[in-house]
N, C-alpha and C positions, 0 to 999 in steps of 0.2 A: 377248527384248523389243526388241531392239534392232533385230533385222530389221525389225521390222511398225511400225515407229516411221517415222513421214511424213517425219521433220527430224532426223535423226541426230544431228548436229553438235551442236544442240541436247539432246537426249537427252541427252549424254555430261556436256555441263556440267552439266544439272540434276541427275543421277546425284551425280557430284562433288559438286557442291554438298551433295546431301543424306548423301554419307559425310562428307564432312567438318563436318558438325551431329551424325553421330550418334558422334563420337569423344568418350570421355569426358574429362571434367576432371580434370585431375591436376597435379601440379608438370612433371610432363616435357610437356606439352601447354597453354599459359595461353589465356585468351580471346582476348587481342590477337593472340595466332598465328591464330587462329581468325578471327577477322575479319578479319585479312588476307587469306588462304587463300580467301577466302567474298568479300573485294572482288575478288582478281583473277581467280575465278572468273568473276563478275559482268563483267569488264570483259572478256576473252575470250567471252562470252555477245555483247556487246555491239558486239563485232568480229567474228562469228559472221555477227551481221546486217547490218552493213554490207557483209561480202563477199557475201549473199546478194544483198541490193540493185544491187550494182553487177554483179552475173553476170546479175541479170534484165531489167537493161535491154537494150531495143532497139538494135541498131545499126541507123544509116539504110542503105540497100541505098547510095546512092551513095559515102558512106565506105567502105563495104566492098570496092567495086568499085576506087576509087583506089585503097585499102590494097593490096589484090591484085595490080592491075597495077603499082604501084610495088615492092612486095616480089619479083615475078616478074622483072622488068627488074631490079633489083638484082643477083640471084642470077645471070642470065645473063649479067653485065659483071664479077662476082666474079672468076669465071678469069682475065679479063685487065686488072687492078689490078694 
């Protein structure tokens, strides 16, 4: 299931997510563990998509170009630093 899944990343937390609902109640296991477990799921979900956001945006060609020629000039004055 995990291959054919469009958003992996995703996948996994919601996966999670739903093992950790289907654990039973017990003394060695309380709800507050549980809803913890189930917030930082959610919150990892939630940082899931902010990394996605920021990988999808555009770089402008002319930042990139600077970036480039700056990082390429660096590397070749490196050796004699």
């Amino acid at each position: 299931k995990l291959g054919r899944s469009h958003n992996r990343p995703l996948w996994v937390t919601d996966r999670l997510s739903l093992e950790f609902t289907e654990i039973k109640y017990d003394d060695n296991f309380t709800s507050r563990e549980r809803l913890e477990l189930l917030k930082h799921c959610n919150m990892l979900s939630k940082c899931i998509g902010h990394c996605e956001r920021i990988h999808q945006t555009a770089v402008p060609l002319n930042y990139a170009r600077h970036a480039l020629r700056s990082l390429t000039l660096w590397s070749f004055t490196l050796p004699f630093g």
